[in-house]
N, C-alpha and C positions, 0 to 999 in steps of 0.2 A: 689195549690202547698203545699207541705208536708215542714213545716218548721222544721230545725235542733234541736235535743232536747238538752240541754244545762242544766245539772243538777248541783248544789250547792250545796257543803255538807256544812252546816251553814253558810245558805241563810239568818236567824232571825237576825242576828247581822251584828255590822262594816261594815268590807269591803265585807262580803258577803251578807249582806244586800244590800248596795249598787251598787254590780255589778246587782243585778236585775236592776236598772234603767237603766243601758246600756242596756241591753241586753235583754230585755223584747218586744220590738217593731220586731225587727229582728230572734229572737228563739222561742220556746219553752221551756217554762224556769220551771225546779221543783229544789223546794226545801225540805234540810232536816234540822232536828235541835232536839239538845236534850231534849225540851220543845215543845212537841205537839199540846198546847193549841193556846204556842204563836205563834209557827209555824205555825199552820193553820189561826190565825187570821193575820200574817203576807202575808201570801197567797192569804186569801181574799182580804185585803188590796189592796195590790201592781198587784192582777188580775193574779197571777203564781198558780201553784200546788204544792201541799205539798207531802208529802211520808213521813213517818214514818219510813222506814229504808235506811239505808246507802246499805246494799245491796241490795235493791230493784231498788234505786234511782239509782246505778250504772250500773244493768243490762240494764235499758231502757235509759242511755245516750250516745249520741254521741262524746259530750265534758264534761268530770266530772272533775269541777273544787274541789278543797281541799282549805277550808278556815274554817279553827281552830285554836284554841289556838299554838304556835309554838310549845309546850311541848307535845301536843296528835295528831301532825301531822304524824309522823315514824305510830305509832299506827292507826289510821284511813286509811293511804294507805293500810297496810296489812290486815286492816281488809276486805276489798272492793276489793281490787286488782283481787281476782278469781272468780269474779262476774262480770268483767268489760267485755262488749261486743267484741268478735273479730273485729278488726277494728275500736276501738274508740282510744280519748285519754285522758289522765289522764297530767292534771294542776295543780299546788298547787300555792299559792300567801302569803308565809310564807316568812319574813324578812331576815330569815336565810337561807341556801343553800346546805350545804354538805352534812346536814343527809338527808333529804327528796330525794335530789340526789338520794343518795344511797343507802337510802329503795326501791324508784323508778327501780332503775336497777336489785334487787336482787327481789322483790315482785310479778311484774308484769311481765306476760308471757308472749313472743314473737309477739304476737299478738296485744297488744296493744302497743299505741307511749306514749310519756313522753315529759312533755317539763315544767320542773320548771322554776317559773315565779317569778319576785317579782316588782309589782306594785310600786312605789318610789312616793304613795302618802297615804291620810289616806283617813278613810269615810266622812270626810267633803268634799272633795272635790267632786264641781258640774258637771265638764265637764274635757273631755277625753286630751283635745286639747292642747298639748305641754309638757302634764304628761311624766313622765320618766317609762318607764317597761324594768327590767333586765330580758333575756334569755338565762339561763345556762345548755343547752343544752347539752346533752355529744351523740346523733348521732342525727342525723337530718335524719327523715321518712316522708309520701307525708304528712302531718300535717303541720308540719314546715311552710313551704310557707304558703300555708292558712294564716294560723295562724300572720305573720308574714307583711303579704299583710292587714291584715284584720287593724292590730294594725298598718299599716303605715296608712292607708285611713282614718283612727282616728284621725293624725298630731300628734301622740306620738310620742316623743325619743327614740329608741325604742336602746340598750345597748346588744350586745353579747358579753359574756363572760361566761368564767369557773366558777364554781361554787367556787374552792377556793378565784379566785380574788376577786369573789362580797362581800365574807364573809368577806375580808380582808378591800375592799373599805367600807363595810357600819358597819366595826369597827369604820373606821374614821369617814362617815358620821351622823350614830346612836349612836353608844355604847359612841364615846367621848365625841360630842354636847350632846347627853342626861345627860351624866354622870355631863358633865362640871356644864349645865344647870340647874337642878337638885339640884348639890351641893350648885349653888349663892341662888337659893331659897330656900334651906335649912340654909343655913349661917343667909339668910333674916328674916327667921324665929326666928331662934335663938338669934337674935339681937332685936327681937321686933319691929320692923322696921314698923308704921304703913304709907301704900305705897300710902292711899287718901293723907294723909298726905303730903308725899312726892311728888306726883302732882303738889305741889304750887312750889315745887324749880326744878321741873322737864325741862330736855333740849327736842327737840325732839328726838335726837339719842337714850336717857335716855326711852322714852315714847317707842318706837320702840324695845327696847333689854328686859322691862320687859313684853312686850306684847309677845314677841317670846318664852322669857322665860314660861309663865303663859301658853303658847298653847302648850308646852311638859309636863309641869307637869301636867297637867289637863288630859293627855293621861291615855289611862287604868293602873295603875300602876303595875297590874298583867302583861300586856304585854311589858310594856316597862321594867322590870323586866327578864323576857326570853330573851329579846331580848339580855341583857346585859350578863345572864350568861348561854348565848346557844349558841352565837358568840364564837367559839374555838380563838377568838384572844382577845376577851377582858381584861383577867388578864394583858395582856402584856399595851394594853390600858390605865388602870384606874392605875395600878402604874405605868407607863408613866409621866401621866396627874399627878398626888399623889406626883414622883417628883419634877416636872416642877413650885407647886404651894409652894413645901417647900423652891425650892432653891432663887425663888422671894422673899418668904416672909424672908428667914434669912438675903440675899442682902439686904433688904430695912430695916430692925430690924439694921443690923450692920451696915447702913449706907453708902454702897460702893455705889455713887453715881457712880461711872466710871463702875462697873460691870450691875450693872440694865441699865444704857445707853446701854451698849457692848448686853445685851440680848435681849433687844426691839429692838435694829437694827436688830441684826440678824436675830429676829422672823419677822419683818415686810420685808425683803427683801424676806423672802421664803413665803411669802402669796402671791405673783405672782404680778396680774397687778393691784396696789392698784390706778390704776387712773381709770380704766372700774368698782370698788370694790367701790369707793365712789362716781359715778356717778349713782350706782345703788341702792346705800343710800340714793341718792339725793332723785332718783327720788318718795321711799317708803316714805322717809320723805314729800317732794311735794305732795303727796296723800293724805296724811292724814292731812295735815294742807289746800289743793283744799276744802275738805271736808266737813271741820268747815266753811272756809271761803264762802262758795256756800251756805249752813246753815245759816250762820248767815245773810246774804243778802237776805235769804228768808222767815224770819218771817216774819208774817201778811200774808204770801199768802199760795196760793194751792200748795201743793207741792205731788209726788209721791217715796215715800220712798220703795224700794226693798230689801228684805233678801236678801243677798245674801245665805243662806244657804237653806230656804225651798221656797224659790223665791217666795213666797205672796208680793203681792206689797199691801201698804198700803197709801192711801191718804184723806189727810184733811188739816185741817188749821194749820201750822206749828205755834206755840203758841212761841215756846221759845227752850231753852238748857241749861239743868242743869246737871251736875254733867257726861258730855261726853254723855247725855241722850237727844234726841230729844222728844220734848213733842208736839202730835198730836192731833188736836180736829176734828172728824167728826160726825157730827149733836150732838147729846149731850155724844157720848162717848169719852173720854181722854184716848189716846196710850201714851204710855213710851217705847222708842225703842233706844238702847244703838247704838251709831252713827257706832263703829266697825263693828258693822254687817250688818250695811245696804248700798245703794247707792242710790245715790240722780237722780231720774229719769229726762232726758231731756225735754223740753217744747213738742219734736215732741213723747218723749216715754208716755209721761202722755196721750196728745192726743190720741196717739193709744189704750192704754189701755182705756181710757173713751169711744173708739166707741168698743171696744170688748165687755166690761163690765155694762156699763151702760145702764138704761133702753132711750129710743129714744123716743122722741114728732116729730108728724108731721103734720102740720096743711096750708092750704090753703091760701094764701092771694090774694086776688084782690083790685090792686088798680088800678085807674087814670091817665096817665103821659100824656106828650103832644106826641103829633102824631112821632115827629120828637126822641121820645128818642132811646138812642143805650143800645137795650136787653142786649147786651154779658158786655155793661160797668157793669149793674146793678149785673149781676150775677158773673162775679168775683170780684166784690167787695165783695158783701156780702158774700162769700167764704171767704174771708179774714177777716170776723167777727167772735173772738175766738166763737170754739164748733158750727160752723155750719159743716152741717156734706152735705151737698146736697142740691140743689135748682137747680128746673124744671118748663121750661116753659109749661104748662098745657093749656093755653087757651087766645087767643087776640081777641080783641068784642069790635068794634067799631058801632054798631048800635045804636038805635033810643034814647036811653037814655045817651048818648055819644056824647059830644057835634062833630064838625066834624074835628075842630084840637087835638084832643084827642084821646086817645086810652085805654081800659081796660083792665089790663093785668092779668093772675092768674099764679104766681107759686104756686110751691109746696114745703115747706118749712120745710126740716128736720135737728134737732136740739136734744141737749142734754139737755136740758129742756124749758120749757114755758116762762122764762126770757130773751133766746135766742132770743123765736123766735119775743117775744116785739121789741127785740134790731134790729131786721130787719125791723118791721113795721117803725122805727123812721128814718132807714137809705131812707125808701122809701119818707116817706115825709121827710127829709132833699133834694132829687131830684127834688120836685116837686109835688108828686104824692097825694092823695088823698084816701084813703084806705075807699073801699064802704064797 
């Protein structure tokens, strides 16, 4: 079966990087990028195709997603646009929406479909599953569906709407939260404010608002930058916001205790349902102290530690916790893995991963019991002996060397190492048995 080809105009970075991972098992996936080098080592990488030009790549795709900087998006559609194949369609995944819109409608001929898109997640993110994609569609062509069927089967949220709404919605969402965000760490900054420091008087709400903070600023500043002065709403935004923080601080400078009251009510009844809004506090805060506390009840033992971002799972002997740092010993190398990023693997996920990963011993025992013993007792037990992995009854031999209320039994005993499979010879003669 002849798989869809699905081309990426800068597929090397971000979020065009990362749509390779979806979309790699189920398409034909090429990518372009304005670094050749990396591009093709990005290629070989991740197992996709490279292309060298934006027109090349656009002629041989069936779906040509657009993933650039927001500033050279207008400009990348037109450049590509009368290269695009009759009957394909052209995607972009830019934060913004009106102009690509509208390059979209004036650029591309008749022939091809359009359907601007905006992903309402970043390149961190590992799975598709409950993600937000806006669809600011201005006609809907036999694409649509597809397209629309494909991102429900995903379990995205998947937002139709005009392209002016979204601009308007993710003034609020982006341009403000950014800006707001942004400014406390700049304020932070300027106050010299050292934040290990601050840890020690730290609440969790406190723990939770600079971690959300530190995960916008830390964002491309070039792109979160665009984003701010590409949004056609955001001047209205940021002197909005510019007001709202002057007329706080002169209230609180000149002392009007009854006006600061009068404004925090009134802000906090238009924040909607602040009882679902602090149960969902709860329950971020509950996570993150589940976390420590599961850590801290697991020093001294094995434990299986997961990125959650490049999903290597790392195990060894959980030594200790320093500094929000999980310190790992496996055989004589020391890991340092900061606790945010990882999860702490269940007794039944470690096990899985040790019979996927692990190398396996399997070795034979015969022993001795009396005539009258019950097989199936012996073999679910030892099943229930941590890291056996399997045990087979192989052979019963009760002849001449065997006395006649006896019987000699052989399974077949496989295990995740040679300590294991000790631990089964003790459980047999704990039975009775006698191991020849």
């Amino acid at each position: 079966m002849i798989k869809m080809k699905i081309g990426i105009i800068g597929g090397t970075d971000g979020l065009g990087k990362t749509l390779i991972y979806y979309f790699r098992d189920e398409f034909e996936v090429y990518i372009s990028g304005t670094d050749h080098k990396k591009g093709r080592n990005v290629a070989k990488e991740l197992n996709v195709n490279y292309i060298e030009s934006n027109a090349g790549l656009a002629n041989i795709s069936d779906i040509l997603v657009v993933s650039v900087p927001i500033q050279f998006t207008s400009e990348v559609i037109r450049e590509v646009a009368p290269f695009m194949k009759s009957g394909s369609l052209m995607v972009d995944v830019t934060s913004v929406k009106e102009e690509p819109t509208k390059t979209m409608a004036e650029a591309l001929p008749d022939t091809v479909e359009y359907i601007p898109t905006h992903p309402v997640f970043g390149p961190r993110t590992t799975e598709l599953d409950n993600q937000v994609i806006v669809l600011t569609a201005d006609k809907k062509g036999k694409w649509y569906s597809k397209i629309y069927n494909y991102l429900s089967n995903k379990n995205m949220r998947i937002i139709e709407t005009t392209a002016e709404k979204h601009d308007f919605m993710m003034s609020i969402v982006q341009v403000l939260t950014h800006f707001s965000f942004i400014s406390t760490a700049s304020a932070i900054e300027k106050l010299k404010v050292d934040l290990s420091e601050s840890e020690d008087y730290e609440s969790p709400i406190y723990n939770l608002m600079i971690d959300m903070i530190a995960r916008i600023v830390a964002q491309n500043p070039y792109l979160t930058y665009n984003i701010q002065s590409m949004n056609s709403n955001g001047a209205k935004i940021r002197n909005t916001f510019a007001d709202a923080v002057v007329e706080l601080r002169d209230v609180i400078n000149s002392g009007d205790m009854d006006k600061f009251v009068e404004i925090a009510i009134k802000a906090t009844k238009h924040m909607g349902d602040i009882k679902n809004a602090l149960g969902r506090s709860d329950k971020a805060i509950n996570a993150l102290s589940h976390e420590f506390s599961l850590l801290n009840k697991s020093i001294g033992r094995e434990v299986g530690l997961k990125h959650i971002y490049s999903g290597k799972i790392h195990v060894g002997i959980l030594e200790g916790i320093k500094d929000n740092t999980a310190i790992l010993k496996s055989g004589n190398k020391v890991k340092k893995i900061r606790i945010a990023n990882i999860e702490v693997l269940s007794d039944e996920e470690l096990y899985a991963w040790k019979i996927d990963n692990l190398d396996k011993k399997t070795e034979s025992i015969s022993c001795v019991f009396s005539k009258n013993v019950h097989v199936e007792t012996i073999q679910n037990t030892v099943l229930n002996i941590d890291n056996i992995i399997d045990i087979k009854l192989t052979d019963a031999y009760n002849g001449p060397q065997i006395d006649n209320d006896s019987i000699s039994l052989t399974f077949e005993i496989t295990a995740l190492s040679k300590e294991d499979i000790d631990n089964v010879k003790n459980l047999f003669t704990g039975f009775g048995g006698t191991i020849r």
